[in-house]
C-alpha positions in Angstrom: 0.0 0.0 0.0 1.3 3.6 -0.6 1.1 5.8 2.0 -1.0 8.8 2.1 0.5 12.5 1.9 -1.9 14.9 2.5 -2.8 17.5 0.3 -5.0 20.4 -0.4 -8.3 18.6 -1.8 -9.6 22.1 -3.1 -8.0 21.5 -6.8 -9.6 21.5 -9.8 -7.9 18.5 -11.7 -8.5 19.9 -15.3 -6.5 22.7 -14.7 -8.1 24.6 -17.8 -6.0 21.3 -20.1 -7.4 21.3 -23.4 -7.6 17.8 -25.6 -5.5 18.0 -28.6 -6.0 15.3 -31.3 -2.4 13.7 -30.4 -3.3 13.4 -26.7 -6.1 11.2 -28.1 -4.2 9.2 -30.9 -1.6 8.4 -28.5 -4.0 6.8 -26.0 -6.0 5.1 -28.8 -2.8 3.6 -29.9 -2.5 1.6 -26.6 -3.4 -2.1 -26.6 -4.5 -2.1 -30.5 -4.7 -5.3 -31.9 -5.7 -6.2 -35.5 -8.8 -8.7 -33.6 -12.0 -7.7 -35.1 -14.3 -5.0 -33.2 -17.6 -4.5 -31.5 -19.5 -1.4 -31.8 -21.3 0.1 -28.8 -24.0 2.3 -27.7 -22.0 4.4 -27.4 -20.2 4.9 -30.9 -17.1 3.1 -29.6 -15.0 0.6 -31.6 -13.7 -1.6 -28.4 -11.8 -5.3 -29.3 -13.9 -7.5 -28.6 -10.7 -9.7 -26.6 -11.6 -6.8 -23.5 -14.4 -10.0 -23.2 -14.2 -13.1 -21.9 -18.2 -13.4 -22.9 -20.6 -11.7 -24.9 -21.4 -8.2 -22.6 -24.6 -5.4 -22.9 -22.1 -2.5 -24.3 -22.6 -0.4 -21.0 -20.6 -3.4 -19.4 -17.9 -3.9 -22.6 -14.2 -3.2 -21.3 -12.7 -4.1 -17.8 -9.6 -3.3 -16.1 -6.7 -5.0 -17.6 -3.6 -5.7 -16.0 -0.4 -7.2 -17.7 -2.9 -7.8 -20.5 -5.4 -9.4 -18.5 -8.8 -9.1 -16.5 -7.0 -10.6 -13.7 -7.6 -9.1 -10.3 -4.9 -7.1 -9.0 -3.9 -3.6 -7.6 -1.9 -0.8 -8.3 -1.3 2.9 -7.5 -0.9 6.1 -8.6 -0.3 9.3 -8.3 -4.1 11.3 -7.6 -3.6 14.4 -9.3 -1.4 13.3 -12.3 -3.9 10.5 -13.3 -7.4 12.5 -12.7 -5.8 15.1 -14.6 -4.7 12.7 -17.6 -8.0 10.8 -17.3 -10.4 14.1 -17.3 -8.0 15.4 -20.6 -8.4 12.2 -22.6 -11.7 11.2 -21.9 -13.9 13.6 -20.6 -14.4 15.3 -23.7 -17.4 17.5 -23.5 -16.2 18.8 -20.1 -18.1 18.3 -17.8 -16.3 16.7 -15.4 -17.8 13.5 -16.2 -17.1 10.1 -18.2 -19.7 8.9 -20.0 -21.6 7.5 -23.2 -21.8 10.9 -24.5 -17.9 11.4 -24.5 -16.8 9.8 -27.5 -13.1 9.8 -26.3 -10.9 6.9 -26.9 -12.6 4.8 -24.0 -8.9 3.5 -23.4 -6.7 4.9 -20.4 -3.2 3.8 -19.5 -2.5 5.7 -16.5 1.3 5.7 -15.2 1.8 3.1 -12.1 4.1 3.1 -9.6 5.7 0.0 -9.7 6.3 -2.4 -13.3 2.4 -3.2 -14.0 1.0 -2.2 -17.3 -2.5 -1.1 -16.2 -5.2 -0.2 -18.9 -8.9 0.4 -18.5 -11.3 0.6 -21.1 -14.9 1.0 -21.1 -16.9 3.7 -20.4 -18.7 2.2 -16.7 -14.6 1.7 -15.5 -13.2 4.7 -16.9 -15.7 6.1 -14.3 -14.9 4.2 -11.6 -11.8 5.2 -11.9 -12.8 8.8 -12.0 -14.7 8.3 -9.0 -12.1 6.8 -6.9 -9.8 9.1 -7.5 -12.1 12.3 -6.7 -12.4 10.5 -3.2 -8.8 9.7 -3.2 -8.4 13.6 -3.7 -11.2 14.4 -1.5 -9.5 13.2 1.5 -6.1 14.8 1.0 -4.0 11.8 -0.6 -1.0 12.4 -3.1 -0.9 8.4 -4.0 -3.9 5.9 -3.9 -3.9 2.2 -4.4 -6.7 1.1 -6.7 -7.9 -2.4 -7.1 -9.1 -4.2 -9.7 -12.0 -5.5 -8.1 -12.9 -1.8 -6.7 -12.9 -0.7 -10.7 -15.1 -3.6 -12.0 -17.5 -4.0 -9.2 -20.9 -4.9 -10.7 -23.4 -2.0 -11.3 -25.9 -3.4 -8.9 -23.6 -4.3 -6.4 -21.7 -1.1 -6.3 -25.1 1.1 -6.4 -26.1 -0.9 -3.5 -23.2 -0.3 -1.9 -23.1 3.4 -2.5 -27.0 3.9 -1.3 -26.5 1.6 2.1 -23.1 3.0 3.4 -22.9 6.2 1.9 -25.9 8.3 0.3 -28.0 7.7 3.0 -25.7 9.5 5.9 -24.9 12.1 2.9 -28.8 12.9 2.6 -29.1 12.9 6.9 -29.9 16.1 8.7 -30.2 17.0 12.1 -31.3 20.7 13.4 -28.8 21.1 16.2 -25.9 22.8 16.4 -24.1 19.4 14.7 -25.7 20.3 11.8 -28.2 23.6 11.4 -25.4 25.5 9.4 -25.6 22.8 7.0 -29.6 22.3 7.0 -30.1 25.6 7.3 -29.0 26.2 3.3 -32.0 26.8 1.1 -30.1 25.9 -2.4 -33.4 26.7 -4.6 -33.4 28.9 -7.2 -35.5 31.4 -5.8 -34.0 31.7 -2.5 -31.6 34.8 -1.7 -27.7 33.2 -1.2 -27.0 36.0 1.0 -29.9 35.9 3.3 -28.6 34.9 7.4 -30.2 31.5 8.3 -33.4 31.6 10.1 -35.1 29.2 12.2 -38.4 29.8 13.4 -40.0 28.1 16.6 -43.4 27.2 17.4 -44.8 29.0 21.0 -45.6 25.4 22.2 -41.1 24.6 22.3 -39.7 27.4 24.6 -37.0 25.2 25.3 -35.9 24.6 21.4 -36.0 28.8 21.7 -33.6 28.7 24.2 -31.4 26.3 23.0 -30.9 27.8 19.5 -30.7 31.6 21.2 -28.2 30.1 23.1 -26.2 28.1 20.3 -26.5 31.8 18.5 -25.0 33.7 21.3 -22.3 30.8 21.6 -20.9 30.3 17.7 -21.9 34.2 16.1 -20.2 33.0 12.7 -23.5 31.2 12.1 -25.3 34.3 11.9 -28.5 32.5 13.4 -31.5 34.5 13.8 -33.6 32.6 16.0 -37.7 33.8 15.5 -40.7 32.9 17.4 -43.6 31.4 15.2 -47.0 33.4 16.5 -49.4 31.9 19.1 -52.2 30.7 18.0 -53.8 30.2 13.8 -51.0 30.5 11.3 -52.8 32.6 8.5 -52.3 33.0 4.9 -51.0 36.2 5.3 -48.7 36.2 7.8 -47.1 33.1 5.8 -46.6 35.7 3.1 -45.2 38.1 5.9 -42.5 35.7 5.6 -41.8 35.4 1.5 -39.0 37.9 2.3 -37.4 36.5 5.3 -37.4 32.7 4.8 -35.8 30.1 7.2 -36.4 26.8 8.5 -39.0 25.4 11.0 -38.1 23.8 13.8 -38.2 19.7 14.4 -38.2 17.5 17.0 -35.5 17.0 19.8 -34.6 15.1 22.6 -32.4 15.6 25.7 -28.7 15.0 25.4 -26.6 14.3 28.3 -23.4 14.5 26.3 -23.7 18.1 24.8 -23.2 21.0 26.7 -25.9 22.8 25.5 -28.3 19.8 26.5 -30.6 19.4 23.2 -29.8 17.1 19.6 -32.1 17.2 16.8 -34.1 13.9 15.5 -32.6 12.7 12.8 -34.1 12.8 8.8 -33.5 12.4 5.8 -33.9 15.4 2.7 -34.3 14.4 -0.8 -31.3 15.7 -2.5 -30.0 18.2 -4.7 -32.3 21.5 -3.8 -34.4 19.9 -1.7 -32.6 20.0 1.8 -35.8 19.9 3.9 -37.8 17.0 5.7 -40.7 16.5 2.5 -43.1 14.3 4.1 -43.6 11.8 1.3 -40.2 12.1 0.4 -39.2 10.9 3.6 -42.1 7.8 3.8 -40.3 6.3 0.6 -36.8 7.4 1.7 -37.6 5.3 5.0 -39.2 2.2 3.1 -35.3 1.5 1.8 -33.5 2.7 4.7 -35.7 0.6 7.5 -33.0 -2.6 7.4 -30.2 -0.4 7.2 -30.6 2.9 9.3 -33.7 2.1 11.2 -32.7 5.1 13.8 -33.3 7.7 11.0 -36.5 6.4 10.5 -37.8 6.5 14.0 -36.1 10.2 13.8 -38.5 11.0 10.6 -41.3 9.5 12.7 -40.9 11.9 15.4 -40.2 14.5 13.5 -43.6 14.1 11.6 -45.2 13.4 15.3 -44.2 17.2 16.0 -45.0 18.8 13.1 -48.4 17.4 13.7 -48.3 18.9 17.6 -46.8 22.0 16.6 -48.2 23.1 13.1 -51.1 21.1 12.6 -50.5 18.8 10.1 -47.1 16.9 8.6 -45.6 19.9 6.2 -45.1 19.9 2.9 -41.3 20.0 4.4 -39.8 22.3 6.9 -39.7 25.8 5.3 -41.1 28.6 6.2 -43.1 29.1 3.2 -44.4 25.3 3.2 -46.4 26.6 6.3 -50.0 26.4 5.2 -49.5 22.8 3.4 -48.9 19.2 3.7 -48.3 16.6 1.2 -49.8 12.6 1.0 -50.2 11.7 4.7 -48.3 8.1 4.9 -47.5 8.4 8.9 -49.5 5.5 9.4 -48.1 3.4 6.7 -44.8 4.2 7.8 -44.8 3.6 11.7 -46.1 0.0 11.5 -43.6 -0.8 8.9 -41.1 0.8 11.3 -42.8 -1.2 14.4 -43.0 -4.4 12.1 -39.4 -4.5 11.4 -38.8 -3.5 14.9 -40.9 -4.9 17.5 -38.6 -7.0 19.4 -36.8 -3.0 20.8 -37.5 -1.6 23.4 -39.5 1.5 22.6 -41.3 0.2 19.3 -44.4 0.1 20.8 -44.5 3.4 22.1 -43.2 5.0 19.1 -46.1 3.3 16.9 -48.7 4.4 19.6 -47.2 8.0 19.6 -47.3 7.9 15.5 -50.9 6.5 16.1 -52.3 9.3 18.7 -50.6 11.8 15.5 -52.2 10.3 12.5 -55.5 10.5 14.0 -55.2 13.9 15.3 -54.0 14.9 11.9 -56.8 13.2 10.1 -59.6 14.9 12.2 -58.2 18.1 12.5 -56.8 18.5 8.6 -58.1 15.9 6.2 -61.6 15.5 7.4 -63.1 19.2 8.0 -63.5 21.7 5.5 -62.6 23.0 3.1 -60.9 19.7 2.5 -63.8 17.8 3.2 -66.6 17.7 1.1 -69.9 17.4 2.3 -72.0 16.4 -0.4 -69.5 13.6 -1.6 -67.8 11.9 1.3 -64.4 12.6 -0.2 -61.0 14.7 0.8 -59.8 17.2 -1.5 -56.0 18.9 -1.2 -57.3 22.9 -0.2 -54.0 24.1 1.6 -54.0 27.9 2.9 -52.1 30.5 1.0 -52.6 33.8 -1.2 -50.9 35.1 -4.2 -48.0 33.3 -6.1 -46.5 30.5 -4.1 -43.5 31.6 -2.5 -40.9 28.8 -3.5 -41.7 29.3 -6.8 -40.3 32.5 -8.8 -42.8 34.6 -11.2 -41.0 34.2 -14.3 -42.0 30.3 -14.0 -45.7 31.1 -14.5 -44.6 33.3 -17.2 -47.2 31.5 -19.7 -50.0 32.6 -17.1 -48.9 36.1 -15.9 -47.9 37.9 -19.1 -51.2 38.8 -20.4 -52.0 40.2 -17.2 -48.3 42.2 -16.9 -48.9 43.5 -20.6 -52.6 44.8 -18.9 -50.7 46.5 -16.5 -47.7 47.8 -18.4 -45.4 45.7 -16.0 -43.0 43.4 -15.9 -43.8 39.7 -15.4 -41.7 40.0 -11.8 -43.8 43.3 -11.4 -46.8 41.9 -11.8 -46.0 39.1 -9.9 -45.4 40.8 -6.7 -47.9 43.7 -7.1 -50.7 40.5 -7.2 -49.2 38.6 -4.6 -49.3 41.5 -1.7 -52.7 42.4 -3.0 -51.9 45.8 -4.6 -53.5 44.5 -7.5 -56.8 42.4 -7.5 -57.9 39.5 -10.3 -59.9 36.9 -9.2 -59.4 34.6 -11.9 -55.7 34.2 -10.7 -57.0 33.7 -7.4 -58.8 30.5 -8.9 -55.6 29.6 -10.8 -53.6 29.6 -7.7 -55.7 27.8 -5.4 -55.0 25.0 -7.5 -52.0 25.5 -8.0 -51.3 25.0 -4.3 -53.2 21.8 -4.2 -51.4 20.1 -7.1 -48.5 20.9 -5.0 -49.8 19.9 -1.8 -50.8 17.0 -3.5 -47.3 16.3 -4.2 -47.6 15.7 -8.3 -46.4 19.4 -9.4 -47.5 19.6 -12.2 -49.8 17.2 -14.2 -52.2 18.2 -16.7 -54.1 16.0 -15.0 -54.3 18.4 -11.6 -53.4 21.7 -13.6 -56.0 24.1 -12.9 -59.0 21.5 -11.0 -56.6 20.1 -8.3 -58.3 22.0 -5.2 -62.2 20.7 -6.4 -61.1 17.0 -6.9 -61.9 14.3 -4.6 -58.5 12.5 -6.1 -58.0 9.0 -6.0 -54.4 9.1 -4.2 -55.6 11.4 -1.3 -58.6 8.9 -0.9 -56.8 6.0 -1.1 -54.5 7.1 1.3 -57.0 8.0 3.8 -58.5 4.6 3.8 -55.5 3.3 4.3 -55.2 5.8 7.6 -58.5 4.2 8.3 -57.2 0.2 8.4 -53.6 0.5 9.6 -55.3 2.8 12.8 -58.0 0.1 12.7 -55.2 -3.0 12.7 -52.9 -1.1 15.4 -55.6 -0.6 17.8 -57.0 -4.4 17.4 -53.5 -6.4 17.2 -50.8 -3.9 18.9 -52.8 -2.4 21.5 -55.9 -5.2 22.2 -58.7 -2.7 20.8 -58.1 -0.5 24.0 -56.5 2.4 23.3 -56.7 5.5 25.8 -55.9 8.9 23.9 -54.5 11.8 25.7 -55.9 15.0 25.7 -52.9 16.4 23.7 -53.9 14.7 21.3 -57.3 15.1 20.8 -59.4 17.2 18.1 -62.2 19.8 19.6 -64.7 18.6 20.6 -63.2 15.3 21.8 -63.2 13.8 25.6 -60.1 13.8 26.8 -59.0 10.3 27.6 -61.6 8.6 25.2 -61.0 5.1 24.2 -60.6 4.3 21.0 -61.2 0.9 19.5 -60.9 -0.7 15.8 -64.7 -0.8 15.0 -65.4 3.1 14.1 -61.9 2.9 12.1 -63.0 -0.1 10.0 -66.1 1.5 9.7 -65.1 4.5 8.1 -62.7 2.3 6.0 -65.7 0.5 4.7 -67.8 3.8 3.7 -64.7 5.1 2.0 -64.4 1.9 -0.4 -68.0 2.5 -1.0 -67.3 6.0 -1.6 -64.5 5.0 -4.1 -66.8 2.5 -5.9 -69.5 4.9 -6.6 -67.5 8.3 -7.1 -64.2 6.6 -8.8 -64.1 3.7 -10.1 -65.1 2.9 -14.3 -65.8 -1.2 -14.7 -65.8 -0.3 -18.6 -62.0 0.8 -18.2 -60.7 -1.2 -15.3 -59.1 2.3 -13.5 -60.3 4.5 -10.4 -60.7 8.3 -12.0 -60.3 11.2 -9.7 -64.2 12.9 -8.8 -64.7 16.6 -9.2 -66.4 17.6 -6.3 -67.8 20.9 -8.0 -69.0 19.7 -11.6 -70.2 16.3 -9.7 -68.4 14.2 -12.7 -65.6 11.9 -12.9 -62.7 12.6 -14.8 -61.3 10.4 -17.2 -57.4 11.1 -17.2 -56.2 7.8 -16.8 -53.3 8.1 -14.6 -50.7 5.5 -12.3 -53.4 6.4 -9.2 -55.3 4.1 -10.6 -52.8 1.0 -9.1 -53.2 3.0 -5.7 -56.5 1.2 -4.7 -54.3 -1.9 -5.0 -51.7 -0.5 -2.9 -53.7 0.9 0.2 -56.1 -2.9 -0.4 -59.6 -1.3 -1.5 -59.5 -2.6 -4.9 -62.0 -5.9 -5.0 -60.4 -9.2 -6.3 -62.4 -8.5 -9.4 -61.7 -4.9 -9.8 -57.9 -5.4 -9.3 -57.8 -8.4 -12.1 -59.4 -5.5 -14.2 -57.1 -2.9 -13.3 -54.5 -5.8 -14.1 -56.1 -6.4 -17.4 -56.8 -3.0 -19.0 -55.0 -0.2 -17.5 -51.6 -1.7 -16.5 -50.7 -2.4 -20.1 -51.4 1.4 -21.0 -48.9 2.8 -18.2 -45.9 -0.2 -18.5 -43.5 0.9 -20.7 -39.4 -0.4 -21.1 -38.6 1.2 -17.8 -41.4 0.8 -15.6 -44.9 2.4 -14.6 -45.3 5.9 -16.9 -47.1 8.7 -14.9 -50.1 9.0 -17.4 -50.8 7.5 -21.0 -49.7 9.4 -23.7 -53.6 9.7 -24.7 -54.3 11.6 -21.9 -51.2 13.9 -21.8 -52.3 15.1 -25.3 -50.0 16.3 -27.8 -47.0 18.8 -26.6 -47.7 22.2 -27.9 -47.0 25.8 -26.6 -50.4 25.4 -25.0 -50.2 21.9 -23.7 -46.1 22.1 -22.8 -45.0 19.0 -21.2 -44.9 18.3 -17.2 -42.9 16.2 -15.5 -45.1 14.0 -13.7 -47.0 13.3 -16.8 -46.0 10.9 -19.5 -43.5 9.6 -20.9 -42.0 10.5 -17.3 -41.9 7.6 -14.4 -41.6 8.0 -11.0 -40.2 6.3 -8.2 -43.4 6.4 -5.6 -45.5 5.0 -8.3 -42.8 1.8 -9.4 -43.1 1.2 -5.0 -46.6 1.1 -4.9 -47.5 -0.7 -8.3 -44.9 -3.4 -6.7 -46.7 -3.7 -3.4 -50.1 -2.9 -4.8 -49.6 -6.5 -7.2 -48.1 -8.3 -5.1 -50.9 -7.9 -2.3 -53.5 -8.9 -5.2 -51.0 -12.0 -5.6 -49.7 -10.6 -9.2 -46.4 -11.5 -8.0 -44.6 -12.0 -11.4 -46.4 -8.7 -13.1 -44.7 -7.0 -10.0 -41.3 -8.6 -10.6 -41.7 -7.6 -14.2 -42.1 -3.8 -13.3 -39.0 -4.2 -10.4 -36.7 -5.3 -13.1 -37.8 -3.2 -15.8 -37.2 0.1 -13.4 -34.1 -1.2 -11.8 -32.5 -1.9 -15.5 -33.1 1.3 -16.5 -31.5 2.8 -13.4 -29.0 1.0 -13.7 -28.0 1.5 -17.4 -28.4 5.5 -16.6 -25.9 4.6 -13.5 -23.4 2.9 -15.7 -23.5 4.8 -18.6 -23.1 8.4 -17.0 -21.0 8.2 -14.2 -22.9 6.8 -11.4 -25.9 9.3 -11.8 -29.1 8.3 -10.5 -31.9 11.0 -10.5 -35.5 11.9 -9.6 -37.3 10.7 -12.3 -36.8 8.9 -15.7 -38.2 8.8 -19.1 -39.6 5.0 -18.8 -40.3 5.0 -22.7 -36.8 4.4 -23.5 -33.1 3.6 -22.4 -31.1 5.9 -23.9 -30.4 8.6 -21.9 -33.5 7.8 -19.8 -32.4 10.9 -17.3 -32.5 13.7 -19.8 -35.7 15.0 -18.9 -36.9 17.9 -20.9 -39.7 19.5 -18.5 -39.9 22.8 -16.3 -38.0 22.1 -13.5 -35.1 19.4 -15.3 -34.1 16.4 -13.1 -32.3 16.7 -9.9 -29.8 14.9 -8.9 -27.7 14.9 -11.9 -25.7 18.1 -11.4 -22.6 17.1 -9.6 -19.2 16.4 -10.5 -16.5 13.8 -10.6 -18.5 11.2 -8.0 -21.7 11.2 -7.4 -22.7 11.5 -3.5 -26.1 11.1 -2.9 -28.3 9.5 -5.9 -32.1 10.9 -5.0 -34.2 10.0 -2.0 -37.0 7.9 -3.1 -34.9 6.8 -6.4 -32.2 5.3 -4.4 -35.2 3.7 -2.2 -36.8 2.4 -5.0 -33.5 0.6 -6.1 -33.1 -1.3 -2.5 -37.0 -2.4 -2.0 -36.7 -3.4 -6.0 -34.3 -5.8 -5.1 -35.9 -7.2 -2.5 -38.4 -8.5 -5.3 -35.9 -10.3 -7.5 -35.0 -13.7 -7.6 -31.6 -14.7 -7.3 -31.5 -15.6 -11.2 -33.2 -11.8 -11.7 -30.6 -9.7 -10.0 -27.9 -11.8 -12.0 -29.4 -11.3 -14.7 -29.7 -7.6 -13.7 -26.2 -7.3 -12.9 -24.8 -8.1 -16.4 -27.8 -5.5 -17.3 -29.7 -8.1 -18.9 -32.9 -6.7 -20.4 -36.2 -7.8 -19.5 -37.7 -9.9 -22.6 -34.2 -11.2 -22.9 -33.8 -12.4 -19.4 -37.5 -13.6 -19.3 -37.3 -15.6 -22.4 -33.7 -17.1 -20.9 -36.5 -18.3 -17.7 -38.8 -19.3 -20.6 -35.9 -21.6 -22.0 -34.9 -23.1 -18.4 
């Protein structure tokens, strides 16, 4: 092994080099042989004597030492070789390798000691990059590089990288370990220059004292520390607050080994901008992380637990302008997963109850009165609190909405926007258009041209679905956890309840029952086989067919019967070559200025929609359809992660697997915009990968490993 030398890690390796055409001859020239050649995916003439068996082109090359795919090690010098790699292969500069570099795909870099080391491919080439970024990143002149470290299999390395690494890269805590870092709002509309801010609800004086103090103590922070009014958080005083951001406190616990007494609960943010606790971010983060870091998931439990005490409902995420909404309430789902895996601990039956006394209060005092609740039809609608433009989102992104109204006004599209949003100009019908727009987002799919403009008079199939599944996981707790006695305190009661009531299973099942009735009559189409949402206003169902419809199956309302129909007829108009698509391209429409494309419409997949198609079929007992969609996602991540450079994203385009990350919609993809090594994947992507595999057999992930495709792999199952 050579030793480490520390050095400055604060170097950009490309030192401005520029590729000249004998650069790239020279290294082209290394290892040529006059063997005939395969040509890749990625426009690459490679001998085909790199392979020792037929390979999918992402996985053509290796590491060859001594002229062999032998295992072995060797080392370098880190600076020298990132800086030779990055001039010879990363060719569009980017600071990446992949399929879109059309360098030589060959690199010979210069070894300390006799070996003659080339690798060749693009998946290795970025390995290599990646190792020696981290090399660099802790401060080492030399590094010794291994063979096997190089040519780990894609599925084993990207399980490696989500279970030891991603996850404690996407953990936060509000404490004084980490606020400076949780307190960064990277979204484009936030000021870089604004001091953080906390605010904290009247019911924690003690998290007010603690972060006064911890301000007092480290000034460089540059903390300001901000009550949160008593009493009803209005629209208005939320946009009070558009100019003066900052985070909302969480949860905490007492801490005998810090000074200062108090540590945050642990959670997990989604990545890239989004450096908040989302709440159904965080319910799909935890369904991947509950084998591996089960502590940050009871962390993201309690967390939700006080948002629920404190500001009346589970946020949209922990912002100041997120303040008057949620998102998809999954608390319930969540905790007995949590208790499930955990029961034999000390503490797991607590936590679930805790989670349980929360959900309920949360669905009385939030989901079920008005004006979510609708009266006339039995159903929940998303109806969050708010006025003017939302404040996350800059003006110049409803640009296609505003203009006609700034030319009215002889302003500015930013003018506009903020004369209309502190009320110094009045137009109702934008008062219509942004009441829905806050309930698309509330409702978590932003933006559909399924929710665009309707979202806050729809009784949707998701919210519904999700609320009858609040309905049988209280139901199950109380009956099987808590022996259909359980006492609630008066903390967490809604007005108008007795303090210290007892609450058993019947009334939960109950309403469980009604809602499935409610979903039958309002939602579901036997002639189509799919649940549609209901629009509580024009009393009609919709008929954008959408991935909600597999919901029903997830949450268990569906009938045998309606789920073999959902099976038949609407699951082969949303599978496409990567997985489950949004919406069918029939009901997206043609893309036009008028109709431009969303991202959460077709040809656009998601990961919380693969997770609960998966569950929803196998419940349902359509185990190999849900194998079938696990592979079929998980291939496509997975040829994305070789072929550029270990990126894996928030969503994909399932109709292809080419490029499947290149999305072209109005807010791009995150988690693609990094450099060298990728560090944290996506939340609920990198979920979706571990719970995927959990569905595969032992021949599938092999299969998957060599990146296999589907109808190859299925037919080789076919064959024996």
């Amino acid at each position: 092994m050579i030793s480490s030398i520390a050095k400055s890690p604060n170097r950009d390796p490309r030192k401005a080099l520029k590729v000249s055409h004998t650069d790239i001859d020279n290294v082209a020239a290394v290892g040529q042989t006059s063997e005939p050649s395969l040509q890749t995916h990625s426009n690459i003439t490679i001998s085909l004597q790199m392979c020792d068996s037929p390979k999918p082109p992402a996985l053509v090359g290796g590491v060859y030492i001594d002229g062999t795919l032998k295992g072995g090690k060797f080392s370098v010098e880190v600076d020298k070789s990132m800086e030779s790699l990055l001039r010879t292969e990363d060719l569009d500069g980017d600071d990446l390798i992949t399929v879109d570099d059309h360098g030589p795909k060959c690199f010979s870099p210069d070894t300390l000691g006799k070996s003659d080391v080339q690798i060749k491919g693009t998946y290795y080439l970025a390995n290599t990059l990646q190792e020696l970024f981290h090399a660099q990143t802790r401060g080492e002149e030399y590094v010794e590089l291994h063979s096997d470290q190089l040519s780990e299999g894609p599925v084993s390395r990207l399980e490696r990288l989500i279970t030891r690494s991603w996850w404690n890269n996407l953990t936060r805590t509000i404490d004084a370990s980490g606020i400076a870092k949780s307190a960064k709002d990277p979204k484009p509309g936030a000021d870089p220059h604004d001091r953080p801010r906390i605010y904290v609800p009247h019911g924690a004086p003690e998290q007010h004292a603690y972060y006064t103090q911890l301000a007092a103590e480290r000034p460089k922070l540059n903390l300001d520390v901000q009550w949160l009014p008593e009493g009803e958080i209005t629209a208005e005083f939320i946009r009070s607050l558009n100019d003066k951001s900052g985070l909302l406190a969480l949860g905490m616990e007492e801490d005998s080994n810090e000074r200062l007494s108090l540590k945050g609960y642990p959670f997990i943010v989604p990545g890239d901008r989004f450096n908040e606790l989302y709440n159904w971010d965080a319910c799909f983060c935890a369904m991947g992380m509950i084998e591996t870091h089960p502590e940050i998931v009871k962390g993201i439990i309690r967390n939700f637990v006080f948002e629920i005490n404190h500001y009346g409902k589970i946020l949209n995420a922990n912002r100041s302008y997120y303040l008057g909404r949620s998102q998809p309430p999954f608390l319930t789902d969540l905790a007995l997963r949590t208790y499930k895996a955990t029961r034999e601990e000390a503490g797991a039956k607590d936590l679930l109850k805790l989670a349980i006394f929360a959900a309920m209060k949360e669905y009385h005092n939030y989901w079920m009165t008005a004006p979510r609740y609708d009266a006339d039809s039995g159903l929940s609608r998303y109806r969050p609190i708010g006025v003017g433009i939302c404040p996350e989102t800059p003006a110049h992104e409803f640009a296609h909405v505003l203009k006609p109204y700034a030319e009215k006004y002889n302003m500015t599209v930013e003018e506009f926007g903020h004369a209309y949003t502190y009320g110094q100009i009045k137009e109702p019908d934008l008062d219509v258009f942004f009441l829905h727009d806050r309930a698309l987002r509330e409702n978590g799919h932003d933006t559909t041209r399924r929710l665009e403009g309707v979202c806050a008079d729809l009784g949707t199939v998701d919210l519904n679905c999700l609320l009858y599944k609040i309905e049988t996981d209280i139901a199950e707790a109380i009956s099987t956890v808590f022996d259909n006695h359980l006492e609630v305190p008066a903390a967490f009661c809604a007005p108008g309840q007795e303090d210290g009531r007892v609450e058993s299973s019947a009334p939960w099942s109950s309403a469980a029952e009604h809602r499935k009735q409610l979903l039958d009559k309002y939602m579901w189409n036997e002639d189509k086989g799919m649940y549609f949402d209901y629009n509580t206003v024009t009393k009609t169902r919709t008929d954008f067919e959408y991935a909600t419809t597999l919901w029903p199956l997830w949450c268990g309302v569906a009938s045998p019967h309606e789920a073999a129909l959902v099976v038949e007829k609407a699951l082969p108009k949303l599978e496409c070559v990567g997985g489950i698509s949004t919406s069918t391209e029939h009901s997206r429409g043609p893309i036009s200025a008028k109709n431009p494309q969303f991202q959460w419409d077709y040809p656009y997949g998601w990961a919380p929609h693969q997770i609960m198609a998966w569950d929803g079929l196998k419940k349902y007992g359509y185990h190999e359809d849900a194998e079938r969609l696990a592979y079929r996602w998980l291939h496509m991540l997975t040829r994305v992660f070789c072929d550029y450079n270990g990126t894996v994203v928030e969503k994909y385009n399932v109709t292809t697997l080419d490029g499947s990350h290149k999305v072209l919609a109005e807010y791009g993809n995150q988690g693609s915009k990094f450099k060298y090594a990728p560090q944290e994947g996506f939340g609920w992507t990198n979920a979706s990968f571990i719970c995927g595999l959990s569905l595969l057999s032992p021949r599938a992930k092999e299969a998957l490993e060599e990146l296999t495709p589907y109808e190859e792999y299925a037919n080789g199952v076919k064959q024996g």
